[in-house]
LUMNU-288534 format. One record per residue (C-alpha): x, z negated, y; residue in three letters. Coordinates in steps of 0.02 Angstrom, whole numbers, padded with zeros to 5 digits, always signed. Each point is the difference from the previous one (the first is absolute). Layout:
XZYALA ...
***
This chain:
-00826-01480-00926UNK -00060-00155-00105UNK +00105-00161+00002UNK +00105+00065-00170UNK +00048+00154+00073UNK +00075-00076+00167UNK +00095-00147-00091UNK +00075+00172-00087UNK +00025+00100+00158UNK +00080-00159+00071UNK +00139-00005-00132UNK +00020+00176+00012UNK +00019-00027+00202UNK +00135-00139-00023UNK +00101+00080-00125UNK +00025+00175+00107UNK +00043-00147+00144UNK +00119-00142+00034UNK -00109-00094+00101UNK -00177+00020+00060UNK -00116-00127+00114UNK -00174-00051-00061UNK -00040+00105+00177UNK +00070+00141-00045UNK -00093-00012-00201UNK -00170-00049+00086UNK +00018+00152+00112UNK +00039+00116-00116UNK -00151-00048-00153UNK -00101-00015+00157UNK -00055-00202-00047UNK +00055-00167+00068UNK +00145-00071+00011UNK -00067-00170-00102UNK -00057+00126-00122UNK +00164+00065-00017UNK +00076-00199-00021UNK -00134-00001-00141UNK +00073+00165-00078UNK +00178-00064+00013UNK -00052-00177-00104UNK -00111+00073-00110UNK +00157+00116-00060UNK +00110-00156+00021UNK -00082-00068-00123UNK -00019+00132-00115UNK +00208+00002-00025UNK +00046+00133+00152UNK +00160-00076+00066UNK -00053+00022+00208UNK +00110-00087+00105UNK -00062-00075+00174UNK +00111-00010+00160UNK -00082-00101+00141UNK -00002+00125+00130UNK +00051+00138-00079UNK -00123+00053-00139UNK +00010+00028-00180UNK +00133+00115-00124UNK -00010+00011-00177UNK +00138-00116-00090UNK +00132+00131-00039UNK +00017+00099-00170UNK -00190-00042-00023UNK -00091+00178-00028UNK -00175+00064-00068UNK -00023+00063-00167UNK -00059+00168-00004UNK -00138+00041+00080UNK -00145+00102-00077UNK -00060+00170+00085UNK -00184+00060+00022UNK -00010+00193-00023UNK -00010+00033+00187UNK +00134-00114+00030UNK +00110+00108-00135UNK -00077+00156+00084UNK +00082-00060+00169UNK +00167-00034-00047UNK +00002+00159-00138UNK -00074+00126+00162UNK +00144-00098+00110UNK +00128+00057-00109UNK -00067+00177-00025UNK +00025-00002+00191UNK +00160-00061+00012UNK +00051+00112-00149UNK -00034+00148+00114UNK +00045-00045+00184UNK +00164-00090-00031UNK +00155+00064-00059UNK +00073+00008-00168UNK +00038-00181-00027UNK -00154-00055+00018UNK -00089+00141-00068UNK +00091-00061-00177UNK -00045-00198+00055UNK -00169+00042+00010UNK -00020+00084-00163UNK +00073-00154-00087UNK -00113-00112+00092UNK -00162+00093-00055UNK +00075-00020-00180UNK +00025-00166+00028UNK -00168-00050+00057UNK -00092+00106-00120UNK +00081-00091-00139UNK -00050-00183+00071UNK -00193+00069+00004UNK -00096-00058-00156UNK -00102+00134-00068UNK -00161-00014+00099UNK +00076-00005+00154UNK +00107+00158-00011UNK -00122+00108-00061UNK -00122-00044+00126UNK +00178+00013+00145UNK +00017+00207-00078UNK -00180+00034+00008UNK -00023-00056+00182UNK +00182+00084+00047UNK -00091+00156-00094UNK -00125+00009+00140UNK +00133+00000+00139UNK +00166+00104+00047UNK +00142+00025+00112UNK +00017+00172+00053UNK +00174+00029+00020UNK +00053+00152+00096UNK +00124+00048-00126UNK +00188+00033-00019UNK +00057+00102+00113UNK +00184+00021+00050UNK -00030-00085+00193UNK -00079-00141-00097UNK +00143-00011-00114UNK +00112-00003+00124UNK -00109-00143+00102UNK +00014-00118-00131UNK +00176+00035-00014UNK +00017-00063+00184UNK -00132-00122-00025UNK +00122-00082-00112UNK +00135+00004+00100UNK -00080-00051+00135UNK -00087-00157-00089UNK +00195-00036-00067UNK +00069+00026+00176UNK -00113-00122+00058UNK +00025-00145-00118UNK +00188+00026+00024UNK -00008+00003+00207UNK +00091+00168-00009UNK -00035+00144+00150UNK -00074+00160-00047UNK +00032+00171+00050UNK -00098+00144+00020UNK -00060+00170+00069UNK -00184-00031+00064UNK -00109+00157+00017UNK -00116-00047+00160UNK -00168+00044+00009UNK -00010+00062+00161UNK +00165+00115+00058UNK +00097-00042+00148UNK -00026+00122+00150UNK +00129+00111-00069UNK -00103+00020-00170UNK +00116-00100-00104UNK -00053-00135-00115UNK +00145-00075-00080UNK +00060-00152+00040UNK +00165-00115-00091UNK -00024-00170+00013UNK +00069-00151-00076UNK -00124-00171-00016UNK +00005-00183-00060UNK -00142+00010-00132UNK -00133-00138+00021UNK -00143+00055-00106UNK -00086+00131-00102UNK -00192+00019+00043UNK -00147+00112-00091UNK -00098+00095+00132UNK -00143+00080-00046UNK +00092+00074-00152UNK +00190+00036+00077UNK +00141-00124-00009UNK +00061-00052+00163UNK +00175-00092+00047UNK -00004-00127+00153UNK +00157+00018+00047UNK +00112-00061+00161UNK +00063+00183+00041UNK +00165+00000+00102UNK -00039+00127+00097UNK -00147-00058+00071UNK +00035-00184+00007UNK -00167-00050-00063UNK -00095-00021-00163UNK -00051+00179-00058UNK -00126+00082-00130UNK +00088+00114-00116UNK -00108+00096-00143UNK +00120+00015-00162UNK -00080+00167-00010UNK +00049+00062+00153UNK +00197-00074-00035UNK +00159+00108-00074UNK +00163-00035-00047UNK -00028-00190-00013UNK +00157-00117-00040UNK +00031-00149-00004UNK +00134-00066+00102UNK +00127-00138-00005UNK -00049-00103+00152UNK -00117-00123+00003UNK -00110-00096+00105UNK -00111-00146+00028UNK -00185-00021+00013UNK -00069-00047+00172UNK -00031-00201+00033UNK -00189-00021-00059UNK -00021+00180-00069UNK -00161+00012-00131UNK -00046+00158-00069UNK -00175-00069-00060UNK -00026-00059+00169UNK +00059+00142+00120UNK -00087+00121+00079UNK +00074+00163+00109UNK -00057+00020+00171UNK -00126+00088+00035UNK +00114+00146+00090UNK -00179+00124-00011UNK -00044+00012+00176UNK -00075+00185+00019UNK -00174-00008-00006UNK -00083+00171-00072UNK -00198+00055+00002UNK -00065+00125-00101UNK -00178+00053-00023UNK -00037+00031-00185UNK -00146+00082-00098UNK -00098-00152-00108UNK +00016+00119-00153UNK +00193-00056-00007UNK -00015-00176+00038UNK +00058-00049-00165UNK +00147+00128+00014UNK +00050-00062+00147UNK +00022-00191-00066UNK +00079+00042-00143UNK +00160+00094+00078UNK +00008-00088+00153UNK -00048-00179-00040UNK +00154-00058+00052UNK -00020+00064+00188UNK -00180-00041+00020UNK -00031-00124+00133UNK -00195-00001+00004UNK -00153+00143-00035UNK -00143+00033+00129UNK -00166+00124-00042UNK -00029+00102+00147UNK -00145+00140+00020UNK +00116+00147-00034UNK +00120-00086-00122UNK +00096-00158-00075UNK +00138-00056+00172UNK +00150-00065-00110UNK +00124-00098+00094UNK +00202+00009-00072UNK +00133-00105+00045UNK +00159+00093-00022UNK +00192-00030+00034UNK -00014+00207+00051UNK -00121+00108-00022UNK +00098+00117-00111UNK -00044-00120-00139UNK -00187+00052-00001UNK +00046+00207+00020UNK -00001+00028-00198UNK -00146-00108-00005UNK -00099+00107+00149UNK +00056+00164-00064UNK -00060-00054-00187UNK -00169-00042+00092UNK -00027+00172+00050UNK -00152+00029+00130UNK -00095-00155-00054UNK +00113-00103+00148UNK +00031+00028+00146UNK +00130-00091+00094UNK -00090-00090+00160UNK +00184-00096+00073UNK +00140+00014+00045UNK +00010+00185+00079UNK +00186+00011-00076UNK -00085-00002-00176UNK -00117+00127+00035UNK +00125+00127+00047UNK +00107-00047-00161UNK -00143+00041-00091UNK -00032+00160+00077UNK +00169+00056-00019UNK +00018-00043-00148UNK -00159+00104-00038UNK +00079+00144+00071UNK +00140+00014-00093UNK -00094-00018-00153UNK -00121+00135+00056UNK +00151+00117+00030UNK +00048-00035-00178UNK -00136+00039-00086UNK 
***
């Protein structure tokens, strides 16, 4: 970044923010902080109103804002690509927000730049998984949820459970304060205080039915950040399986998220899972077929094998 191009990105910095240190400017365009003092005079002079608090930092005198900024084609390609996205993992709000906005910006480009912006967005795409009904209704709830949210209002819900209780049932109503909506490798995900648990909670949107809104609300914890939290790590069962190379790639691509660490052996790959139970990896073993072979825990094995049976006496 030249000299020009950080006097901009300084601006830019103190406009989005009340008040920044020359500390915190130096640290984040990676220079000095007497370089930064240069920066601030040098726009001083050149008629940017920055106002200096002994102590404090600097802030932009207020009502003083940029003129419109120019884009570079990739920088158009990000924000145009960034709405695609949003047009088709957020609800219906924002899916009609984002169209506007691509409007909007493609109208600002001169000429040059926005051809350039559709032939690079010609050599890319979102692959969208289409629209079904579940994902109609999931950005039904994803609005809701989003709206519940902003408005500190409770949600209820039937949650279908992954795993079954011992007496095979997997339903579950609960009621939750809504904190956050997260994207997890593809599925929207409430973190949620549940009520019946007494503790924040993970609850897919997919997996949710006969969601409502309710009329009491609640208040966010002291301190609470989504951008900064992070669940426990609640996976304590370690599992070993002994896999054929050939499927190496299979294997990382369904079960990333379990994977703990990989180890070449002389008869096989030794892949090491750290699971919350191990019924979470049975659809995943079974899909394998016999290219793994489950080394630990003993309970595991003999889920396998049943489950091996009964599909043997089906077919």
């Amino acid at each position: 970044m030249n000299k020009t191009e950080r006097q901009l990105a300084i601006t830019l910095e103190l406009q989005h923010s009340k008040m920044l240190r020359a500390e915190d400017l130096a640290a984040r365009f990676e220079t000095s902080v007497r370089t930064i003092y240069r920066d601030i005079q040098a726009l001083s002079e050149a008629g940017v109103p920055i106002v200096g608090a002994p102590g404090q930092g600097y802030s932009l005198m207020e009502g003083y804002f940029l003129p419109p900024v120019g884009f570079t084609a990739e920088e158009a390609v990000t924000l145009l690509m960034g709405a695609d996205f949003i047009e088709q993992r957020l609800d219906s709000d924002y899916d009609r927000i984002a169209k506007t906005a691509k409007v909007k910006i493609e109208a600002i480009l001169p000429e040059p730049i926005r051809k350039e912006s559709v032939r690079i967005r010609d050599t890319m795409r979102l692959l969208h998984a289409g629209e079904q009904v579940t994902a109609r209704k999931e950005k039904d709830y994803l609005e809701k949820t989003r709206r519940a949210i902003l408005d500190r209002r409770k949600l209820s819900f039937t949650y279908l459970k992954k795993i079954p209780e011992p007496d095979g049932n997997r339903e579950s109503r609960r009621n939750v304060s809504p904190y956050g909506l997260a994207l997890v490798q593809g599925n929207w995900t409430l973190i949620a205080r549940c009520d019946l648990r007494q503790d924040i909670r993970h609850f897919r949107l997919s997996r949710m039915a006969d969601l409502a809104v309710l009329e009491e609300s609640y208040s966010m914890p002291p301190g609470f950040n989504l951008r900064d939290y992070r669940p426990q790590n609640e996976r304590k069962l370690e599992v070993l399986l002994k896999a054929s190379p050939e499927i190496a790639d299979k294997i990382a691509e369904t079960g990333r998220f379990y994977m703990e660490m990989t180890e070449e052996s002389d008869d096989g790959l030794l892949v090491t899972f750290r699971v919350w139970q191990s019924e979470e990896l049975l659809p995943f073993i079974l899909g394998w077929g016999a290219d793994v072979e489950v080394i630990e825990p003993e309970s595991l094995r003999n889920r396998v094998r049943e489950e091996a049976e009964k599909i043997f006496k089906r077919y």
